[in-house]
N, CA, C and O of each residue as an XYZ file, in Angstrom:
284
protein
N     109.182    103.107     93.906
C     108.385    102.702     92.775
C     107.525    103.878     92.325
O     107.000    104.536     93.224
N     107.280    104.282     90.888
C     107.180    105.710     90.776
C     105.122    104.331     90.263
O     104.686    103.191     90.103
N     104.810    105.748     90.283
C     102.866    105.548     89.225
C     102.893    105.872     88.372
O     103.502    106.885     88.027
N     102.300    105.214     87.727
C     101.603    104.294     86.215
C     100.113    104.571     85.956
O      99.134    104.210     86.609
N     100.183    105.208     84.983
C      98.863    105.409     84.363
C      98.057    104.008     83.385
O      98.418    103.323     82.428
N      97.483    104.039     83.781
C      96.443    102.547     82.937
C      95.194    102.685     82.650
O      94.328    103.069     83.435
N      95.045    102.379     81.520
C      93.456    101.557     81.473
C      92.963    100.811     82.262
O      93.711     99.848     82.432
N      91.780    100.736     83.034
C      91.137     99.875     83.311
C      89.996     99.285     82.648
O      89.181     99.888     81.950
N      90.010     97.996     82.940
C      88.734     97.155     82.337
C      87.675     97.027     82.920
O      86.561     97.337     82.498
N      88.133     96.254     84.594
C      86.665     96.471     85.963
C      85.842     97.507     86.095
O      84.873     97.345     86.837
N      86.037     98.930     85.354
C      85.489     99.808     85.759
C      85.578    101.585     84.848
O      85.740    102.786     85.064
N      85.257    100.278     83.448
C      85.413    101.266     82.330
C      83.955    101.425     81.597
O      83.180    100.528     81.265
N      83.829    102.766     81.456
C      82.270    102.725     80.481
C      82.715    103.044     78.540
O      81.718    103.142     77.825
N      83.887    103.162     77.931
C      84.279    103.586     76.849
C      85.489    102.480     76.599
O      85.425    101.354     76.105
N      86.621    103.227     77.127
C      87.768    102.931     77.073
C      88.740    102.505     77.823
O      89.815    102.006     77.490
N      88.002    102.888     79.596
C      88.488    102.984     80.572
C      90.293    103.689     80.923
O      91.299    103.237     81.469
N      89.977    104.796     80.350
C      90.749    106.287     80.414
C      90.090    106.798     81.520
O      90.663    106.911     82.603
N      89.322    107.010     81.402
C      88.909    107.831     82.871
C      88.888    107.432     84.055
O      88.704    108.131     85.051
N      89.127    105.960     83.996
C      88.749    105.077     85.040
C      90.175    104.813     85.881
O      90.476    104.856     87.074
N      90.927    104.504     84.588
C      92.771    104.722     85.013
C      92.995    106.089     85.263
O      93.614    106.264     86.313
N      92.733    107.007     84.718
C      92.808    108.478     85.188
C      92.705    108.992     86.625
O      93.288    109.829     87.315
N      91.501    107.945     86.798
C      90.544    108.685     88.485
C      91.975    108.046     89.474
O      92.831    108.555     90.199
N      91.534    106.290     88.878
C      92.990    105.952     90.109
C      94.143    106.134     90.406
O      94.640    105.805     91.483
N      95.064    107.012     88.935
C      95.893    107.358     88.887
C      95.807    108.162     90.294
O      96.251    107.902     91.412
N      94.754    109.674     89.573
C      94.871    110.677     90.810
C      94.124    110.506     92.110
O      93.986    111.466     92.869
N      93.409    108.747     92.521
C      92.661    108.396     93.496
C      91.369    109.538     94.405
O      91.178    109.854     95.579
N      90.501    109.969     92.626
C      89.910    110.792     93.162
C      88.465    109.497     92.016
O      88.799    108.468     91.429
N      87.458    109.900     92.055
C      85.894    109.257     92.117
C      86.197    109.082     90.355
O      86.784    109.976     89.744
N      85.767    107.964     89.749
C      85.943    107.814     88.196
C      85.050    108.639     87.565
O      85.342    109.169     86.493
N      83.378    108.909     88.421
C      82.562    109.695     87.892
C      82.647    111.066     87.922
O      81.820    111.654     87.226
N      83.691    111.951     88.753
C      83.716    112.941     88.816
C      85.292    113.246     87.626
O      85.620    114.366     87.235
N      85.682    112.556     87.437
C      86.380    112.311     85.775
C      85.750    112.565     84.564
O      86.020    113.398     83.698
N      84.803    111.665     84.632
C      83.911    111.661     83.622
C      83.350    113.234     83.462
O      83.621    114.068     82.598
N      82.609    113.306     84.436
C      82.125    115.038     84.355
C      82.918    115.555     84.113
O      82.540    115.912     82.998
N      83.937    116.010     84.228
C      85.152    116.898     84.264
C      85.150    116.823     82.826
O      84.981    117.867     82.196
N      85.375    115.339     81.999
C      85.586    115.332     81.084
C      84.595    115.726     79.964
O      84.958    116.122     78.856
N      83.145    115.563     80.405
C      82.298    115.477     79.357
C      82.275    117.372     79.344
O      82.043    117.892     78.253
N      82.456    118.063     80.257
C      82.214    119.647     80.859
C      82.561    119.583     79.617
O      81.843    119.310     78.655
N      84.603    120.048     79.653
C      85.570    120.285     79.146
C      85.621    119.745     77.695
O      86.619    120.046     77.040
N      84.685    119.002     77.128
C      84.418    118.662     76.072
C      83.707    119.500     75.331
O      84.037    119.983     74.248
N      82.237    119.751     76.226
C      81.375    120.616     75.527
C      81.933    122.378     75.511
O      81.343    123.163     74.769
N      82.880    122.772     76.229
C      83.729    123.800     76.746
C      84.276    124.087     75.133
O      83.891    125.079     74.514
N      85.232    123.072     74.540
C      85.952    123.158     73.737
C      85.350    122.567     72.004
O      85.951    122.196     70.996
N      83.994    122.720     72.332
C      83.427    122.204     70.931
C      84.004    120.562     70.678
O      84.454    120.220     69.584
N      83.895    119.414     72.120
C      83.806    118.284     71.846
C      85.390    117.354     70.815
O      85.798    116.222     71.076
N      85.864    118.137     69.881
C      86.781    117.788     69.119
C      88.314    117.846     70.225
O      88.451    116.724     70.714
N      88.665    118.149     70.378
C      90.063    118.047     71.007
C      89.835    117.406     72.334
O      90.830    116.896     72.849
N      88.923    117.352     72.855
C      88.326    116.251     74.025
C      88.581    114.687     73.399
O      89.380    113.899     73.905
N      87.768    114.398     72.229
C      87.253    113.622     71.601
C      88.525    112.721     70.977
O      88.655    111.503     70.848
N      89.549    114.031     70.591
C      90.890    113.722     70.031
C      91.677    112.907     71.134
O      91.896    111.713     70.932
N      92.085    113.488     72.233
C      92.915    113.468     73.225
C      92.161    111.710     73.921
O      92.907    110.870     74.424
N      91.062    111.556     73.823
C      90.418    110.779     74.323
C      90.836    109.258     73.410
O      91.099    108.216     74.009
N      90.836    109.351     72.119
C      91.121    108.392     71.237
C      92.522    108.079     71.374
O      92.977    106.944     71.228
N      93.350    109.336     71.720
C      94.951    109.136     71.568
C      95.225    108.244     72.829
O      95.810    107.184     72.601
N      94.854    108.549     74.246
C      95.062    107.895     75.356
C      94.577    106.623     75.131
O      95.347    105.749     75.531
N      93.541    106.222     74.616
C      92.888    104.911     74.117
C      93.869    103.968     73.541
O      93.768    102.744     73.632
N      94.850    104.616     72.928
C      95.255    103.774     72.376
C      96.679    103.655     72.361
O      97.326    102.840     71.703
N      97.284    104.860     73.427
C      98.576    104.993     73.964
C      98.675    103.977     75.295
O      99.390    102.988     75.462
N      97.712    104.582     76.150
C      98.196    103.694     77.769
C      97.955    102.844     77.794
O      97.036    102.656     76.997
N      98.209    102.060     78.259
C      98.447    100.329     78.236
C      97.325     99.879     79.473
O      97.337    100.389     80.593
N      96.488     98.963     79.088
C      95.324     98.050     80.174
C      96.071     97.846     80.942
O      97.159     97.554     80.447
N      96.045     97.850     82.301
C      96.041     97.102     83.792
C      95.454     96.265     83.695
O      94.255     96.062     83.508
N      96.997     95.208     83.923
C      96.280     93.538     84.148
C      95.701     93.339     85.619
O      96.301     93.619     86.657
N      94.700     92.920     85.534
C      94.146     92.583     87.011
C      93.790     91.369     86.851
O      93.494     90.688     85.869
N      93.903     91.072     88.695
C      94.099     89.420     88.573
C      92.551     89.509     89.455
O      92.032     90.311     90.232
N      92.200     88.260     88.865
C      90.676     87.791     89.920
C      90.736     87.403     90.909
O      91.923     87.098     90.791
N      90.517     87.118     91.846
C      90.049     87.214     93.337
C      89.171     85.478     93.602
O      88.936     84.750     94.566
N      88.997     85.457     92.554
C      87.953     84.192     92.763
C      88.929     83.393     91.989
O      89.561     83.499     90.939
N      88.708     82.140     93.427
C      89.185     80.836     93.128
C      88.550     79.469     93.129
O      87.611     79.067     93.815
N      89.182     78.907     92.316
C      88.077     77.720     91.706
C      88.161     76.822     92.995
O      89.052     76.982     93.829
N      87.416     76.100     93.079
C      87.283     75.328     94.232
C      87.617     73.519     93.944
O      87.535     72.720     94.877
């Protein structure tokens, strides 16, 4: 079974790109974020900003199921 890049919802502050990103590469969502906001201000914000909208609206949400059951 190969990996899948996703959005997440549980643990998104925007779009939850970064959040599917981190778990993709199972490294910290906040050290994503930095990476990302750096590499933003690095490149004058626009092609960050770009790339950020495109994934938004390319990768597909991860359905997650709840944990809690009704009683």
């Amino acid at each position: 079974m190969s990996k899948k890049i996703y959005r997440l919802q549980s643990n998104k502050m925007i779009g939850g790109v970064c959040a599917g990103l981190a778990e993709y590469l199972d490294i910290d969502a906040t050290l994503i974020r930095l990476l990302f906001v750096a590499v933003g201000l690095i490149t004058a914000l626009f092609p960050m900003f770009l790339f950020y909208i495109i994934a938004w609206i390319i990768v597909p949400v991860k359905e997650e199921v709840n944990d809690i059951r009704k009683s």
